[in-house]
C-alpha positions as a Markdown table, in Angstrom:
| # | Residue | x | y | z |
|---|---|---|---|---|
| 1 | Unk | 13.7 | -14.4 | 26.6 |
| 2 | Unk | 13.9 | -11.3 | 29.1 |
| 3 | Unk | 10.4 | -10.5 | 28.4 |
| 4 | Unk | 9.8 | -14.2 | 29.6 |
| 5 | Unk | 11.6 | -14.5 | 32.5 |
| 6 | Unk | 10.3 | -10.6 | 33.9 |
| 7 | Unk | 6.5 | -12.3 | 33.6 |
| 8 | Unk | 8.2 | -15.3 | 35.5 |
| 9 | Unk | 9.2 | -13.7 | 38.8 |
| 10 | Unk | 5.7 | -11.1 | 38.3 |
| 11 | Unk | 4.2 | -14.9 | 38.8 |
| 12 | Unk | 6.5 | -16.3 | 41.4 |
| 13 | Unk | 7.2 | -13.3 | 43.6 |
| 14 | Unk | 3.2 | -12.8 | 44.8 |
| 15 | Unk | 3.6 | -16.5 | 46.6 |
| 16 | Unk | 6.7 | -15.9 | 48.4 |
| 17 | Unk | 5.9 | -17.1 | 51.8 |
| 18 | Unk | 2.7 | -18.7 | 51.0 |
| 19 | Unk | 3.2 | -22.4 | 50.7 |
| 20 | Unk | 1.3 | -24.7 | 53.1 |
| 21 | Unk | 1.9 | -25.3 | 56.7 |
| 22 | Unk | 4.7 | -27.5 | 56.9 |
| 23 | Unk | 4.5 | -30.0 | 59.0 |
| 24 | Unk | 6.7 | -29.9 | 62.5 |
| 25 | Unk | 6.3 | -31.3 | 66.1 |
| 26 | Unk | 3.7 | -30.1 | 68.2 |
| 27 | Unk | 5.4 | -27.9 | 70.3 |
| 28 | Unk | 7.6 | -25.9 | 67.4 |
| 29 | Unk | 6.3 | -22.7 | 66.2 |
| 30 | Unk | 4.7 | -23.0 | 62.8 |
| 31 | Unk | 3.1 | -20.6 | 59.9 |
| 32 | Unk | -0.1 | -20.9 | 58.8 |
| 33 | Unk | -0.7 | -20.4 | 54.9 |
| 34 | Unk | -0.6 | -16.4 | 54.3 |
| 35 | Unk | -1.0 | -13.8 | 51.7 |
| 36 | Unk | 1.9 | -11.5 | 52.4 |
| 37 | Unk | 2.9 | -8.7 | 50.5 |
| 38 | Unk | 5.3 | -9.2 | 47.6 |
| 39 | Unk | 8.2 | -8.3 | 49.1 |
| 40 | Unk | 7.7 | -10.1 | 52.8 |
| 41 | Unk | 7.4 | -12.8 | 54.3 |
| 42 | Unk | 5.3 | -14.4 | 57.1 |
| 43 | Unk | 7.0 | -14.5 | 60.4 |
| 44 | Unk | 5.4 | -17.6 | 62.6 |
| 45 | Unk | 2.7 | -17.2 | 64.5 |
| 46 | Unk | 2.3 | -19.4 | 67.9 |
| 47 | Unk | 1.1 | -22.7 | 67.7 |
| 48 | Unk | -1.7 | -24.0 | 69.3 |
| 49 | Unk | -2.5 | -26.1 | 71.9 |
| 50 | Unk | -6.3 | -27.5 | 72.6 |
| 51 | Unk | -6.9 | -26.5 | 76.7 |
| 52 | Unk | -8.5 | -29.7 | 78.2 |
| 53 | Unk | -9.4 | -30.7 | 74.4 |
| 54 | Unk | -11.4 | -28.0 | 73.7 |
| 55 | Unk | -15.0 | -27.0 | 74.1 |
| 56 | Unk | -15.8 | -25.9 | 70.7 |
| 57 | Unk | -17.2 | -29.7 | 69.8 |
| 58 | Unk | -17.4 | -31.5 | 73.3 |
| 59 | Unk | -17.0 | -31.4 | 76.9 |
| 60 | Unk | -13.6 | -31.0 | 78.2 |
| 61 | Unk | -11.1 | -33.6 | 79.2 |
| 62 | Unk | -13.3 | -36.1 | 77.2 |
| 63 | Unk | -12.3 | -38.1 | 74.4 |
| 64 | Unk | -14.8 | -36.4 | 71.9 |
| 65 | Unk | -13.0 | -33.0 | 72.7 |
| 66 | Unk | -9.4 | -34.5 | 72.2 |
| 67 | Unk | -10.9 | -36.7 | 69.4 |
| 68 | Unk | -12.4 | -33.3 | 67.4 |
| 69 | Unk | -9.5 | -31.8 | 68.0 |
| 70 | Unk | -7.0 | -33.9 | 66.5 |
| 71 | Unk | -9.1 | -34.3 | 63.7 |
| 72 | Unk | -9.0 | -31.0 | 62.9 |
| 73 | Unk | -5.4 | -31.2 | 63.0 |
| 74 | Unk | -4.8 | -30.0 | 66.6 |
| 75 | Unk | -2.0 | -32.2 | 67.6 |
| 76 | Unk | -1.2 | -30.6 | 71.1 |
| 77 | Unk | -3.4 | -31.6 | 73.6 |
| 78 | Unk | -3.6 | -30.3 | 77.2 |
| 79 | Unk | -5.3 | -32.1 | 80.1 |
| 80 | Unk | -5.5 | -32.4 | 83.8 |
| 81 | Unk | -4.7 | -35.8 | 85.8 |
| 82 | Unk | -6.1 | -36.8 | 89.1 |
| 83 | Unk | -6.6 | -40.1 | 90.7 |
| 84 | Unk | -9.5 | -42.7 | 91.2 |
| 85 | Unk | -10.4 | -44.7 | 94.4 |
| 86 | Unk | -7.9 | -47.0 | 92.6 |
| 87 | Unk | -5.6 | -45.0 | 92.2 |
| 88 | Unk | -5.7 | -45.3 | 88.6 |
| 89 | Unk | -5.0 | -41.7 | 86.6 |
| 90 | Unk | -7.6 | -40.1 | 85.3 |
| 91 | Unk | -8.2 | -37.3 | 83.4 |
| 92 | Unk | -10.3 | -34.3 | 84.8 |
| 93 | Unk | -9.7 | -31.0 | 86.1 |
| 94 | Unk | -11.4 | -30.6 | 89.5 |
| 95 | Unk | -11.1 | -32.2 | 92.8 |
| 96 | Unk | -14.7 | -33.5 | 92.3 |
| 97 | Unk | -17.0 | -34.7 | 89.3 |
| 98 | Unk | -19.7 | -32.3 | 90.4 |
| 99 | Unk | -19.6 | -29.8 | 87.5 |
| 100 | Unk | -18.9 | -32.8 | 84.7 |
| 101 | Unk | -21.0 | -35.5 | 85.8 |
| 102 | Unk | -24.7 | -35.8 | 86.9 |
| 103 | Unk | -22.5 | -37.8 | 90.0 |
| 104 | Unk | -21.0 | -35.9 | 92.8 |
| 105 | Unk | -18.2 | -36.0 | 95.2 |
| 106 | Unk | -14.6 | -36.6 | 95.1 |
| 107 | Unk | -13.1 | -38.8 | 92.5 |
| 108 | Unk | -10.7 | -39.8 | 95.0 |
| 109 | Unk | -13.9 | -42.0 | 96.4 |
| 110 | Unk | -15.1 | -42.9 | 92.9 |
| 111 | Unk | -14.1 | -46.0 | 90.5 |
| 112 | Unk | -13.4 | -44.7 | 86.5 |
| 113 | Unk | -12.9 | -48.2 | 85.4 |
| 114 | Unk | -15.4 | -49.6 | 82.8 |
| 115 | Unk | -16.7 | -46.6 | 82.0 |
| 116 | Unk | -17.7 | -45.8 | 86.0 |
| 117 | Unk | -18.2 | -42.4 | 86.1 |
| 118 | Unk | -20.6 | -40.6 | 83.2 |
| 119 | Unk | -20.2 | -37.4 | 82.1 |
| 120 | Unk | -23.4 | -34.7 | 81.4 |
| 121 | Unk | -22.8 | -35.2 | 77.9 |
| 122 | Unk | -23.3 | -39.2 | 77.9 |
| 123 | Unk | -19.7 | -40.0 | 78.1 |
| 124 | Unk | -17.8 | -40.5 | 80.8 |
| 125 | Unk | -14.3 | -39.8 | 82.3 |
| 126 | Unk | -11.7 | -41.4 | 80.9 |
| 127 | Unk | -8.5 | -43.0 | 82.2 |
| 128 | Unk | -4.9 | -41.5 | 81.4 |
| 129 | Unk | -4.5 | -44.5 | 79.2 |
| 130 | Unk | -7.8 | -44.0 | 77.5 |
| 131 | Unk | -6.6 | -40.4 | 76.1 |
| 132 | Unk | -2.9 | -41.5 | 75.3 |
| 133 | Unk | -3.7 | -44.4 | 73.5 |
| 134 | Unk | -5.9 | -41.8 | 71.6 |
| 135 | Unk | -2.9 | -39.5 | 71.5 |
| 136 | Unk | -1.0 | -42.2 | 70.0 |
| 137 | Unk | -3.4 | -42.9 | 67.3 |
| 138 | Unk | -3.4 | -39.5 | 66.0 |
| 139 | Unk | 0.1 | -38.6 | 66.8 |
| 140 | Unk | -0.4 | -36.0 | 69.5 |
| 141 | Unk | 1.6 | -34.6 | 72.1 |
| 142 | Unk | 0.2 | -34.5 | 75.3 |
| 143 | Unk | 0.4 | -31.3 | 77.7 |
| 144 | Unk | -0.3 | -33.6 | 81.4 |
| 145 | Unk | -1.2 | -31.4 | 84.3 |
| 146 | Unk | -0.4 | -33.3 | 87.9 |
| 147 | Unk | -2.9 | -32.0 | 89.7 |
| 148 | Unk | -1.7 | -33.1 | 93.5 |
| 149 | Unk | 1.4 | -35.1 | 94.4 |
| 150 | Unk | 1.2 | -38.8 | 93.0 |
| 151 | Unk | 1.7 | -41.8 | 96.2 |
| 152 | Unk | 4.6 | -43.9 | 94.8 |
| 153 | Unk | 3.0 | -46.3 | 93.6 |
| 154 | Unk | 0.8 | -43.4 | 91.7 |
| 155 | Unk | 3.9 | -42.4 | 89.7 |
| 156 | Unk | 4.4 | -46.1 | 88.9 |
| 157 | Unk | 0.8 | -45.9 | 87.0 |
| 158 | Unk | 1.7 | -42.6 | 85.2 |
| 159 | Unk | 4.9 | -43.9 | 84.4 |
| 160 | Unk | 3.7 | -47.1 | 82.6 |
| 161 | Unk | 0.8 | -45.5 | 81.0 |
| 162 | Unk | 3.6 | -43.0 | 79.0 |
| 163 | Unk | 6.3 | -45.6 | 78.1 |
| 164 | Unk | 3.0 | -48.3 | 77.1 |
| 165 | Unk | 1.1 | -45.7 | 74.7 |
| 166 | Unk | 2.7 | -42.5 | 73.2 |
| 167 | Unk | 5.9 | -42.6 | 75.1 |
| 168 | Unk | 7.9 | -40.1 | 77.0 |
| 169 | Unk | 9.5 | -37.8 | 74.1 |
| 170 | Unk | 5.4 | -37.6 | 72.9 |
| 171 | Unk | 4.2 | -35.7 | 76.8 |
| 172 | Unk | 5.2 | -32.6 | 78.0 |
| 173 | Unk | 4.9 | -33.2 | 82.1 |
| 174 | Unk | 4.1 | -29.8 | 84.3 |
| 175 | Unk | 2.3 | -28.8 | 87.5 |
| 176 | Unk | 1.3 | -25.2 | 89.9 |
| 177 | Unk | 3.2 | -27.3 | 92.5 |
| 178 | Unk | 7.0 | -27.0 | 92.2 |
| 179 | Unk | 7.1 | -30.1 | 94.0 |
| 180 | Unk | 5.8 | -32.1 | 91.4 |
| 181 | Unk | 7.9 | -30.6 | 88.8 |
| 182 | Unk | 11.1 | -31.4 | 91.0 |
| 183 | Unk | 10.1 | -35.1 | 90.9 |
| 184 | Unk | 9.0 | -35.4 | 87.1 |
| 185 | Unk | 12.6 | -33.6 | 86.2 |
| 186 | Unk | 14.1 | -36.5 | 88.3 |
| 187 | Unk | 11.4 | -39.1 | 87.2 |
| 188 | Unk | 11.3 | -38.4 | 83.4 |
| 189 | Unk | 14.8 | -36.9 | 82.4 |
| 190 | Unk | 14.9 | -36.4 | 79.0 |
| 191 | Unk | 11.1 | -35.6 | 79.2 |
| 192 | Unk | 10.1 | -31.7 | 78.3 |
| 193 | Unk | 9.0 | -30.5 | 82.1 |
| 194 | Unk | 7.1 | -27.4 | 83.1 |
| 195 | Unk | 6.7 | -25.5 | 85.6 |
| 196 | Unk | 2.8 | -23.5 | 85.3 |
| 197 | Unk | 2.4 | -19.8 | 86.9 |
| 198 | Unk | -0.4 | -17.6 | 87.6 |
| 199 | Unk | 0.8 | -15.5 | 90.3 |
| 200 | Unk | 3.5 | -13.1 | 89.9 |
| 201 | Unk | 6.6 | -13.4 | 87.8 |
| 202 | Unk | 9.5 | -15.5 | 87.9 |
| 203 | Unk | 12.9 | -14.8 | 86.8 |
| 204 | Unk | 14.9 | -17.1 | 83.8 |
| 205 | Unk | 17.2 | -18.5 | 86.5 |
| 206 | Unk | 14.2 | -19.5 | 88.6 |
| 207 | Unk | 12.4 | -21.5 | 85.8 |
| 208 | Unk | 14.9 | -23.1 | 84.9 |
| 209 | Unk | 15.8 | -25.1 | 88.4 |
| 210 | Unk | 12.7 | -26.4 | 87.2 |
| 211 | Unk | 13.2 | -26.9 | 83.4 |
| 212 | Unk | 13.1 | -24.7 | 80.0 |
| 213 | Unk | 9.5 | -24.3 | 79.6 |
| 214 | Unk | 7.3 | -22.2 | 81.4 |
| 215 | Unk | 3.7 | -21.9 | 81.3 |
| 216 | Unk | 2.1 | -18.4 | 82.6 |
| 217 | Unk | -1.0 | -16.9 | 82.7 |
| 218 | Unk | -1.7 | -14.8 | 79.9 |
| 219 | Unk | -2.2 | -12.0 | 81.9 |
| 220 | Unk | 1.3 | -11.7 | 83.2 |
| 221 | Unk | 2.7 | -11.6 | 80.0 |
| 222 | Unk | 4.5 | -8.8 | 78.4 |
| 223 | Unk | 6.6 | -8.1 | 75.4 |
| 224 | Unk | 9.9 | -7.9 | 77.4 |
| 225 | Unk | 8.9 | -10.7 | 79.9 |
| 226 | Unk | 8.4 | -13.1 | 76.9 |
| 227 | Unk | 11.8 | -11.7 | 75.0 |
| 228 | Unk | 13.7 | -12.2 | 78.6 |
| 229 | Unk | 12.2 | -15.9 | 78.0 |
| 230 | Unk | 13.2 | -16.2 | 74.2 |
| 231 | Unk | 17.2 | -15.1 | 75.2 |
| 232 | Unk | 17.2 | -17.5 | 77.9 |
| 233 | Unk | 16.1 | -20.5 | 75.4 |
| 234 | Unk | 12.7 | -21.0 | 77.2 |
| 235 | Unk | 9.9 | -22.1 | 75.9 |
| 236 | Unk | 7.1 | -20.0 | 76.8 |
| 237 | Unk | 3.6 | -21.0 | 76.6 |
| 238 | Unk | 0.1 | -18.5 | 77.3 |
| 239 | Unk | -2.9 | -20.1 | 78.9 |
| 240 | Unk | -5.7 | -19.7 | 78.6 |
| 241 | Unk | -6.6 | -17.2 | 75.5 |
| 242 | Unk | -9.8 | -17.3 | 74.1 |
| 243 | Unk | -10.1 | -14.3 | 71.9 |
| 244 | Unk | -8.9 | -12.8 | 69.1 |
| 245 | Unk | -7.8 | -9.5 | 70.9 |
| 246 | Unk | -5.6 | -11.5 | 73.0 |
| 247 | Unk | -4.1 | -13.6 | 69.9 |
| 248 | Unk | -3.7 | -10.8 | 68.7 |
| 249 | Unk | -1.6 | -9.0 | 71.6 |
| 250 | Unk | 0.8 | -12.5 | 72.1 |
| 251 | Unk | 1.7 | -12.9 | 68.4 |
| 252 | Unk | 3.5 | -9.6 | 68.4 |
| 253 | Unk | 5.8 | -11.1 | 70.8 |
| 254 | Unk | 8.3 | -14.0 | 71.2 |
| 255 | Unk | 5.1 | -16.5 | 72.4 |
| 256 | Unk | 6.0 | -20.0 | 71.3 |
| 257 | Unk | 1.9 | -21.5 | 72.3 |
| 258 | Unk | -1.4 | -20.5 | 73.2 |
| 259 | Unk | -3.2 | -23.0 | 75.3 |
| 260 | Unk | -7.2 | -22.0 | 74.5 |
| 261 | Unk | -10.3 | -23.8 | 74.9 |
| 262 | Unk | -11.2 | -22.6 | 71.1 |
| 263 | Unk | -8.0 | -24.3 | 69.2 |
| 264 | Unk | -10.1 | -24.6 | 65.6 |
| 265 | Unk | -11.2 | -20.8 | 66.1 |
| 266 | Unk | -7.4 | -20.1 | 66.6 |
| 267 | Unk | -6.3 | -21.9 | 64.0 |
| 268 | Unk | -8.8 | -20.3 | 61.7 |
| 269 | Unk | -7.7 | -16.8 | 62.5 |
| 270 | Unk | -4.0 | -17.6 | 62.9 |
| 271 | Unk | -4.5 | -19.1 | 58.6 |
| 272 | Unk | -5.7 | -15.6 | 58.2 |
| 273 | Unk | -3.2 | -13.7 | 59.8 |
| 274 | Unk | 0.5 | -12.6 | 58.5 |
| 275 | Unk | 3.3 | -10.8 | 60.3 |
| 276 | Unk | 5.8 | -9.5 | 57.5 |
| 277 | Unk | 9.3 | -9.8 | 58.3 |
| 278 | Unk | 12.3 | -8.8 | 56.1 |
| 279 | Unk | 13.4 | -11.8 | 54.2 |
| 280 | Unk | 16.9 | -12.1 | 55.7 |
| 281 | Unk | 15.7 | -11.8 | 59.2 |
């Protein structure tokens, strides 16, 4: 019987650590499956989040890219919002169609409805609506980017678009301008609100007159910056890593999700990789 149970734990004790992902809400820190040592297990490494979609399968901020991505179980999305002639959200990144679209010009001038303005691909922009109905459908949380400072009646549109699709507990609201991220704290309170960073450094206190997540240019990053957030209960996001080097550099440290425009490639190396902790850590 001793014999029996000593080949018992020589069975069980290689797979400590290894089970499957388990599954958790997009913005918590998961594991991907590892082969740790025996006597370790796998600290978590950052989850993921697909920049604009994507670009591994489509063009960004198109439905394809959000589309591919959830199906390959990406389920945190990141996009940009701007407005139509309408003034109807839509999702793209610059202040004109130029580099997406064999149109030009500003898609303040421009109507998105019914498919109005192609991309180079053979799609077309979508609306708001369009991606969070797709978010809904595959269970996705949704990273929104304000790009400029809705008209009143703007934030009434981006307001019924969230509670009429996905809903507000399913968006994560953020913007460069603090502006913005004043009036979605005020607009949205319950709602996870950002405030996104690519110049300088600010302090715990600072971020959080804004709210308790903080997205920062990967660039500005450093172990004790990103432990300063961890202590303070902020959740820290890196945008935008695209390489393995850099994965590499944020996982050592307190990083709770990398925004990248390669989410599969991520999620491929991250399955790969384990960080061995102590078992009562």
């Amino acid at each position: 019987m001793r014999r029996a149970s000593a080949a018992l734990l020589a069975l069980v004790l290689p797979l400590a650590g290894c089970a499957a992902r388990p599954l958790a809400s997009p913005t918590q820190r998961v594991a991907a499956p590892r082969s740790p040592a025996p006597s370790a297990f796998c600290a978590p490494m950052p989850a993921v989040a697909a920049h604009r979609g994507g670009t591994e399968m489509s063009l960004e901020n198109t439905l394809e890219a959000f589309r591919s991505a959830g199906e390959a179980g990406i389920k945190l999305w990141e996009l940009d919002v701007r407005f139509d002639v309408k003034g109807t959200p839509v999702v793209l990144h610059d202040d004109t169609v130029d580099r997406v679209s064999p149109r030009t010009g500003s898609v303040t001038k421009l109507d998105a409805s019914n498919h109005g303005i192609p991309t180079d691909d053979g799609q077309y922009v979508p609306t708001l609506r369009q991606v969070y109905d797709l978010a809904a459908q595959q269970h996705a949380h949704v990273l929104t980017e304000l790009k400029v400072m809705p008209s009143e009646r703007q934030w009434r549109a981006v307001t019924d678009q969230i509670d009429e699709t996905i809903g507000r507990s399913a968006v994560t609201l953020m913007a460069f301008d603090k502006r913005i991220v004043r009036q979605q704290r005020e607009r949205f309170p319950g709602t996870e609100v950002g405030v996104l960073n690519d110049k300088g450094n600010l302090s715990a206190e600072q971020i959080q007159e804004y709210g308790d997540s903080y997205m920062q240019s990967a660039r500005s990053i450093t172990g004790s910056r990103a432990e300063a957030r961890h202590a303070a209960g902020i959740r820290l996001y890196a945008w935008t890593v695209d390489d393995p080097a850099s994965w590499e550099r944020l996982s050592a440290w307190p990083v709770d999700v990398v925004i990248t425009n390669k989410p599969i490639a991520y999620e491929r190396w991250a399955g790969k990789r384990c960080r061995p902790v102590a078992p009562d850590r």
